[in-house]
C-alpha positions as CSV (number, residue, x, y, z in Angstrom):
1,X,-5.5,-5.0,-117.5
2,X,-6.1,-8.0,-120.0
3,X,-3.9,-11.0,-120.1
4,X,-2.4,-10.3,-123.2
5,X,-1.6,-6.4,-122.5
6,X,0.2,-7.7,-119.1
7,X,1.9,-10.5,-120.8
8,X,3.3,-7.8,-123.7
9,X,4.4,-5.2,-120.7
10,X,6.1,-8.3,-118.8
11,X,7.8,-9.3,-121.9
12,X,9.2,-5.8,-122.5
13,X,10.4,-5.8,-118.7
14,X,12.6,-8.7,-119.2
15,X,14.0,-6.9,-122.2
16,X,14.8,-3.8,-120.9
17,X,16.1,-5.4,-117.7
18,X,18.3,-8.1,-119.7
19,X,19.7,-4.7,-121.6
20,X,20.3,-2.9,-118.6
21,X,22.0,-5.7,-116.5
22,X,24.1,-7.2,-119.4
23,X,21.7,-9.7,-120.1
24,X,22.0,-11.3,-116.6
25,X,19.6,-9.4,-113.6
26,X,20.4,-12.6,-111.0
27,X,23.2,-10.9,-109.4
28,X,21.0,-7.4,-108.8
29,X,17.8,-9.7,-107.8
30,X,19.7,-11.5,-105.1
31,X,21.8,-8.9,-103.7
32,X,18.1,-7.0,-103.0
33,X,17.0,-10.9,-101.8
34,X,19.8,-10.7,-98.9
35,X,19.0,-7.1,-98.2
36,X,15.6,-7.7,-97.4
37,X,16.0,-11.3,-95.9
38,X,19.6,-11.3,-94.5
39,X,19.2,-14.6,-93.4
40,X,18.5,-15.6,-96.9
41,X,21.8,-15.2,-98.0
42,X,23.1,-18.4,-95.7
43,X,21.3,-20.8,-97.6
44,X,23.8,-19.7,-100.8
45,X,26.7,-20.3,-98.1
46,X,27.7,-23.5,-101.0
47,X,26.5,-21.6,-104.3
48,X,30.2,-19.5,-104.6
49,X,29.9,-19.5,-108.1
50,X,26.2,-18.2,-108.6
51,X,25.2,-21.0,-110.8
52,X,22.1,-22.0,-108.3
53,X,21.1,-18.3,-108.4
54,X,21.3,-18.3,-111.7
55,X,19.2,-21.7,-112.4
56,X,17.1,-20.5,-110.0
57,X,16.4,-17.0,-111.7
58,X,16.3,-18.7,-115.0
59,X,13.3,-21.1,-113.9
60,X,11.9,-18.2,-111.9
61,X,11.8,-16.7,-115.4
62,X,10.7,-19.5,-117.8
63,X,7.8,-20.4,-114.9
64,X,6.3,-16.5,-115.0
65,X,6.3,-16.5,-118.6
66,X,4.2,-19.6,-119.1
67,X,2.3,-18.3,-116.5
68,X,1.6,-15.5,-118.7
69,X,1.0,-17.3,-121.8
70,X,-0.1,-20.9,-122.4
71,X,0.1,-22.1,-118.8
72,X,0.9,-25.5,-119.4
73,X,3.4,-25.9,-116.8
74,X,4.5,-22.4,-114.6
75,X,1.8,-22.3,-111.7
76,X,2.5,-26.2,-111.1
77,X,5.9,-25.5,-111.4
78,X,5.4,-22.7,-108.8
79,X,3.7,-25.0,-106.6
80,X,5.9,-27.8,-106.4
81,X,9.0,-25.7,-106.2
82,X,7.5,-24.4,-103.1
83,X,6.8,-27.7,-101.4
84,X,10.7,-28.6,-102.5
85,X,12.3,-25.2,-101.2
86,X,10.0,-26.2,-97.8
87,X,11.6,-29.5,-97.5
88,X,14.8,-28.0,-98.1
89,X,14.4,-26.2,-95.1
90,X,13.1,-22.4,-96.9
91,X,10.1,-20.9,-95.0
92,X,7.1,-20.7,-97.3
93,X,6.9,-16.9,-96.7
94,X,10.7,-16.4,-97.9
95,X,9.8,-18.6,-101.0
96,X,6.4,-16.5,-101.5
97,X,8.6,-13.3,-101.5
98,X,11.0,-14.2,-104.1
99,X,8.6,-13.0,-107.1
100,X,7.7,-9.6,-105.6
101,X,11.6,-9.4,-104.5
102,X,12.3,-10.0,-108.7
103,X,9.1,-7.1,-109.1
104,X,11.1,-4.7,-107.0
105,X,14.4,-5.1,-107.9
106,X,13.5,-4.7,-111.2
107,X,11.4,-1.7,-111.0
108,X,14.7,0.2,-109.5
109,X,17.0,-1.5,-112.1
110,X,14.5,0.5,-114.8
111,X,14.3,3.4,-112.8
112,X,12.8,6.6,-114.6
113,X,12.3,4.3,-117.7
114,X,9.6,2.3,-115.0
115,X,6.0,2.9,-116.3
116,X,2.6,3.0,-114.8
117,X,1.4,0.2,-117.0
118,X,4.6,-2.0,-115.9
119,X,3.9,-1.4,-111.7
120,X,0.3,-2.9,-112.9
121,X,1.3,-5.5,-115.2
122,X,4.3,-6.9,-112.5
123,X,1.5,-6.3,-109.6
124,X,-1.2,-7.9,-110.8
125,X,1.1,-10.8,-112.0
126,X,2.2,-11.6,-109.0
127,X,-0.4,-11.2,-106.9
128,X,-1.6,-14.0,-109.0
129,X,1.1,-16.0,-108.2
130,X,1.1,-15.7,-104.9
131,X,-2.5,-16.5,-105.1
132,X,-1.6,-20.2,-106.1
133,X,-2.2,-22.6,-103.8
């Protein structure tokens, strides 16, 4: 799939997500974070309010879509976030799994309205990100 085709079917994603959730997906993303990585969940132990999960979401956000577009800042941002989250204690392979945790958890948020053309664009975007190094 061309760039801009995945960039258009990420783009619609977000939409249809933001609809779906209320305009906010952090708490559905995180709650299928901790499933998957129970252990996850302690480093929130401070965070009772949600406002680091939802910075954190938000970034995650505003990093893939420059990603996807103009590129001027996400994959850098991508990379230095996970040299911070490492010093901050986060196992690189919990870090790396936060993007195809956001993949999955949207995919069952959209359900039946999930396409073919979204499982590409969403996999082939963030195999690209994990790519980074």
């Amino acid at each position: 799939m061309d760039a801009a085709a995945r960039a258009a079917i990420v783009v619609e994603t977000l939409e249809r997500v933001a609809d779906r959730c209320g305009g906010d997906p952090t708490p559905f993303v995180f709650a299928r974070l901790f499933a998957e990585n129970p252990a996850a969940e302690a480093l929130f132990v401070r965070d009772a309010a949600g406002l680091v999960r939802g910075q954190m979401m938000q970034v995650t956000i505003e990093s893939l879509l420059d990603f996807l577009g103009s590129r001027e800042y996400g994959a850098n941002l991508i990379r230095i976030e996970r040299i911070n989250h490492e010093g901050l204690g986060v196992d690189p392979a919990l870090f790396d799994s936060f993007y195809p945790t956001v993949h999955a958890a949207f995919r069952a948020i959209l359900a039946e309205e999930w396409t073919d053309a979204m499982e590409t664009a969403w996999a082939e975007t963030v195999a690209a990100i994990l790519a980074l190094d």
